[in-house]
C-alpha positions in Angstrom: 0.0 0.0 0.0 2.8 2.7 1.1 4.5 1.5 -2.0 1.1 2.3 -4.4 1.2 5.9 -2.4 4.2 6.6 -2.9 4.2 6.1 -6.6 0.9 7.9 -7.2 2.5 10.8 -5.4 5.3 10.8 -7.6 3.0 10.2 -10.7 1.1 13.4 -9.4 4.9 15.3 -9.4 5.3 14.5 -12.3 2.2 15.6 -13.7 2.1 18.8 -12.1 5.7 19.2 -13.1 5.1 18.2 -16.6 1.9 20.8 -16.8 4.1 23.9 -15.4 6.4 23.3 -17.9 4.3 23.3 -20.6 2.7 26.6 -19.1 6.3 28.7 -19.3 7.0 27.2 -22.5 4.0 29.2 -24.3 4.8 32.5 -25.7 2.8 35.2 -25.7 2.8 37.1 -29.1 3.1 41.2 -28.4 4.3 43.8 -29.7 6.7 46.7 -27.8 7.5 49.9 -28.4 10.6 51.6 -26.3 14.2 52.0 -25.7 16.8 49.5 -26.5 19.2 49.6 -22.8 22.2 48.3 -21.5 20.7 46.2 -18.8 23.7 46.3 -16.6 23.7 50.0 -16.1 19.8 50.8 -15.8 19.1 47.9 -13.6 21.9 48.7 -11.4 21.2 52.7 -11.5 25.5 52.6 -11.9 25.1 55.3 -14.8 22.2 57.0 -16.5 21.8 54.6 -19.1 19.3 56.2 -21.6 19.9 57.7 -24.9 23.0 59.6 -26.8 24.3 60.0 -22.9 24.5 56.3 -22.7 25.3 55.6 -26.5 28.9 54.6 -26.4 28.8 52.5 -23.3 25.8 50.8 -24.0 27.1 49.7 -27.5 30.2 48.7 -25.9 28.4 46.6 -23.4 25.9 45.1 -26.1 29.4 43.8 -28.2 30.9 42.3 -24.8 27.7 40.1 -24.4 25.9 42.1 -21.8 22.5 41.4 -22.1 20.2 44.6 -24.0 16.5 44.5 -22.7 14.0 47.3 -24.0 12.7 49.7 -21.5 9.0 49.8 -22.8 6.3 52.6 -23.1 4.8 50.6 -20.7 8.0 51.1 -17.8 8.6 47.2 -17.9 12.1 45.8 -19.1 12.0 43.4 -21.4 15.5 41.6 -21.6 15.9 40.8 -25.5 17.1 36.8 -25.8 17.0 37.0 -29.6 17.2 39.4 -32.5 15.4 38.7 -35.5 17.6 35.4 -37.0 20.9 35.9 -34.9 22.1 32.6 -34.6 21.0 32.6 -31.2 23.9 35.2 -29.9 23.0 38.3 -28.0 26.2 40.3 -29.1 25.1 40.1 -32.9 25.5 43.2 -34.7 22.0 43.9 -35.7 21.8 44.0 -31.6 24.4 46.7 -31.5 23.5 48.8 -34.8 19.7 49.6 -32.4 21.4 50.2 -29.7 19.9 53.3 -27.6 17.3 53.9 -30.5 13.1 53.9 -29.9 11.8 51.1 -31.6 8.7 49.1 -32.0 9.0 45.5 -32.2 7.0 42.3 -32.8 8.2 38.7 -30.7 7.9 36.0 -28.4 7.3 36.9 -24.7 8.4 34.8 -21.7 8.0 35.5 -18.3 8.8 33.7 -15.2 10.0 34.6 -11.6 8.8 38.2 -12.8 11.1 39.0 -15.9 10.0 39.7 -18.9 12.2 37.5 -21.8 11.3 38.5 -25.2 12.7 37.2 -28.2 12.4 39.4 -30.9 11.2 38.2 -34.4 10.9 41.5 -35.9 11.5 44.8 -35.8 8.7 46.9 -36.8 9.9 50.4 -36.6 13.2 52.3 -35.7 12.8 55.6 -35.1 16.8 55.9 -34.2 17.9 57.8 -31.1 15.2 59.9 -29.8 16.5 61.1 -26.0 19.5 63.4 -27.2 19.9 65.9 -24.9 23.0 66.0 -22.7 22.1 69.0 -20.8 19.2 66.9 -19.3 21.8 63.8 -18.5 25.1 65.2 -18.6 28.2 63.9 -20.1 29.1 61.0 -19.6 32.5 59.0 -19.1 33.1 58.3 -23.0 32.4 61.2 -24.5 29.6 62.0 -26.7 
C-alpha cells in the first residue's frame, strides 16, 4: 500500500511538473515599443543609461555580451534573448547597430519569476535615437 502511495504521489509530481512546464514554455505574441538599454547599467542605477548619454557604453556593453533588454512605453524591461535570426547570440551586430534607439518590435514573450524575456522576431519600426539631450543627462564617461 505505502508503495502504491508513494508512486501515485510521484505520478502526481510529475504531472504537475510536466503541466508547469508546458505553461512557461508558451509565448505570448506582443508587440513593444521603447528603448533599446544596457541592462547592466539601468538595472543597477551605476550610470544613467538612456539615450546619446549612454550611447557609447551601452554599445560597448551590447558587443561584450551584456545582455540589452527594451525599457517599454509601458515602464517594464523586457531583456531581449533574440534578435530577429541571430544565430541565437546576444552580441550580434544587428543588436548593437539599435542600440539606444526607440523602436517598435514584434516577438515571443516569456516570463517567469517576474522577468519579462522577449525574443524578438521583428522589428517593426526604428525611429533611431530619440533622448539626445545632454544637458538633461550630462556627459558622460566616453564622451559623446
Amino acid at each position: 500500500m505505502r508503495q502504491r502511495a508513494t508512486a501515485m504521489a510521484a505520478s502526481l509530481f510529475a504531472v504537475f511538473l510536466w503541466s508547469a512546464a508546458a505553461q512557461a514554455a508558451a509565448p505570448q505574441r506582443v508587440q513593444v515599443t521603447g528603448e533599446i538599454i544596457d541592462t547592466w547599467c539601468y538595472v543597477t542605477e551605476i550610470m544613467f543609461s538612456e539615450g546619446t548619454a549612454h550611447h557609447q557604453c551601452a554599445v560597448w556593453c551590447a558587443v561584450g555580451g551584456v545582455p540589452v533588454s527594451i525599457l517599454g512605453e509601458d515602464g517594464n524591461v523586457y531583456v531581449v534573448l533574440k534578435v530577429e535570426d541571430d544565430g541565437n547570440n546576444v552580441a550580434n551586430p544587428r543588436i548593437v547597430e539599435i542600440q539606444t534607439h526607440k523602436v517598435t518590435v514584434d516577438g515571443d514573450l516569456y516570463e517567469r519569476d517576474g522577468v519579462r524575456y522577449l525574443i524578438v522576431t521583428h522589428v517593426a519600426d526604428d525611429k533611431g535615437i530619440v533622448n539626445l539631450t545632454h544637458e538633461d543627462y550630462g556627459i558622460q564617461p566616453f564622451g559623446e
